[in-house]
N, C-alpha and C positions, 0 to 999 in steps of 0.2 A: 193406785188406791188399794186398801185393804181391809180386811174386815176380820177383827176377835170375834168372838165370843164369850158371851158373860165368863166360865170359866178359864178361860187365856185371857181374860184381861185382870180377873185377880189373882192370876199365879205371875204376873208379870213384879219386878222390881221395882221401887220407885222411881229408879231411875230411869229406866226402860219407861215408865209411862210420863215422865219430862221430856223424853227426846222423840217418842211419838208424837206428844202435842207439839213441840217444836219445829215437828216437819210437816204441819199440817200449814196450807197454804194455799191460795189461788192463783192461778194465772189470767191478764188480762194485760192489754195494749195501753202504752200511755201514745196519742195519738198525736204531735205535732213537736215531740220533743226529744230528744238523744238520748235521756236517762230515764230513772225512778229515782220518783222522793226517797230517799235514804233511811227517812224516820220511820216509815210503815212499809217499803217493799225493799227488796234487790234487784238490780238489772240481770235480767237473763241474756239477753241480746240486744244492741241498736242496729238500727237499719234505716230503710228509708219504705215511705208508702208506695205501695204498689198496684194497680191495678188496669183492668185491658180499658177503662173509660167507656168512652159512647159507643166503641162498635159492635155491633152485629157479631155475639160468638163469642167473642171473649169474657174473661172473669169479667163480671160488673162490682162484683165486692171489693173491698179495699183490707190489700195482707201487708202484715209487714214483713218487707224482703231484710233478710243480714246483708250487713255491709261486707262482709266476710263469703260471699258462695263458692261453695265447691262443687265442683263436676262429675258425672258419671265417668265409669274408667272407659265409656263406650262415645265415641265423637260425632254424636247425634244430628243429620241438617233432615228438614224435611221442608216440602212446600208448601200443604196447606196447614197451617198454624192459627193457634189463639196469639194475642199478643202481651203482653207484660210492661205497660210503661212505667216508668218516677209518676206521682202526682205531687202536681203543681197549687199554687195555692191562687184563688181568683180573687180578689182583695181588695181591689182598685176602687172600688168605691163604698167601703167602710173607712173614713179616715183614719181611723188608729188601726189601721192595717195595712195601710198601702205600701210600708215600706217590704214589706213580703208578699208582691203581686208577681209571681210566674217564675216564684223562689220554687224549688222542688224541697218539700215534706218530711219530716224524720219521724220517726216513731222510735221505739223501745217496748219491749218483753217485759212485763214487770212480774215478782212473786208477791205475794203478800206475807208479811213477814207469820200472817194468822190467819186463818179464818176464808171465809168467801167473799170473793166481789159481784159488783152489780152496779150497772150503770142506769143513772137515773133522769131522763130528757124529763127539760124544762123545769130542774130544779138547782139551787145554787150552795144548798146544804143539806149532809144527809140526816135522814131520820132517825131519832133516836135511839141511841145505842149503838150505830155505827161509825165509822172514822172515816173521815176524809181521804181519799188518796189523792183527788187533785177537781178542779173544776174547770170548764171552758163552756166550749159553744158545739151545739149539733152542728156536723157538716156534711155535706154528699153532692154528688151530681144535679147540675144545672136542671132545670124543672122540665128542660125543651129539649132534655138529650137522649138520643137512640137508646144507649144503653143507660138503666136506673141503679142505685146504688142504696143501700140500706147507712143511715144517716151513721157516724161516727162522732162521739164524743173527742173535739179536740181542745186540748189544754189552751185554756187563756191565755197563757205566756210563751206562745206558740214560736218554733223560731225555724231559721231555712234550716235542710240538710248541710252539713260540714263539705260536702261535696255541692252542693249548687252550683249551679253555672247562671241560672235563668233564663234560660235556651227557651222558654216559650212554647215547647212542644207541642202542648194543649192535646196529650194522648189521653192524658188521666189527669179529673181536674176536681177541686174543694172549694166548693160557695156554700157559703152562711145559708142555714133552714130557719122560714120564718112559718111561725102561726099565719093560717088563714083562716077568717070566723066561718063560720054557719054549721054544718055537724060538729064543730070545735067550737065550744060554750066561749063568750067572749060578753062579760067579766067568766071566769077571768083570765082570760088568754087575750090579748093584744093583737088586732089584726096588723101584718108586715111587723111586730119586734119580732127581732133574731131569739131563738130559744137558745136558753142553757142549757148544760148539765153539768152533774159530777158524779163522780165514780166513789164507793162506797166501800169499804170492808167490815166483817162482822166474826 
């Protein structure tokens, strides 16, 4: 990030202030897919989701790992450890999802080609003035599990990692978040529908 000042910013060239807006951009996760929409971001990196799941101690967040990791030049074992699994997707019983039930997860680094992003739960289009970067569904950790997870916006057209096996691990895991009524006003929120979102640039 950097910052002019009103007079550095009118001693600058026109063309020096096209290539500053140019490089203005956000970063955010597209969550259950290998790329970025091409029309409004760049892929930084793909990888796959990652997180320590239900246990006690580990990350409960969900990062996205590169496919690509490189090593310390130092050949690190210790015993007592956080853990790192793939997450898995839990799907089995949303029919138009079953065909990726205990598929492990991909994600992607996106830039924005402009501006800031911002994810928006329980909506399926963003508000005015901003652009779509993609829509899906909140997802996080099962409601009854050790470890919680803060919900993730994952793309509608969600698909396995290119490495899957479906090994089943069930270290790190992604169930659909639904509305529950009562502090949640319902109209108009739907008690048990699955929430939207989408991710926004401006």
């Amino acid at each position: 990030m950097f910052i002019l000042f009103a007079d550095e910013l009118n001693n600058l060239t026109d063309e020096n202030k096209i290539q500053k807006n140019v490089d203005k951009g956000d970063i955010y996760v597209r969550w259950g897919k290998k790329t970025c929409p091409s029309e409004v971001a760049e892929t930084v990196y793909s990888g796959v989701i990652g997180s320590g799941g239900n246990e006690k101690g580990s990350t409960n967040k969900y990062v996205c790992l590169p496919n690509d990791p490189r090593w310390g030049s130092k050949d690190l074992t210790a015993s007592d450890v956080g853990h790192m699994y793939g997450t898995e997707y839990e799907t089995n019983y949303v029919s138009q999802y079953t065909n990726l039930h205990d598929k492990e997860a991909p994600c992607a680094i996106c830039k924005t080609l402009k501006g800031s992003a911002l994810m928006i739960p329980a909506r399926t289009t963003c508000y005015s003035g901003w652009t779509t970067q993609y829509t899906g569904y909140l997802m996080s950790a099962y409601f009854n599990q050790e470890g919680s997870s803060d919900p993730i916006c994952v793309d509608e057209t969600m698909e396995e990692s290119s490495n899957s096996d479906g090994g089943n691990q069930n270290g790190a895991l992604l169930y659909f978040v639904i509305g529950k009524c009562g502090a949640l006003k319902c109209p108009p929120y739907v008690d048990g529908k699955v929430l939207t979102c989408v991710v926004c640039s401006k």
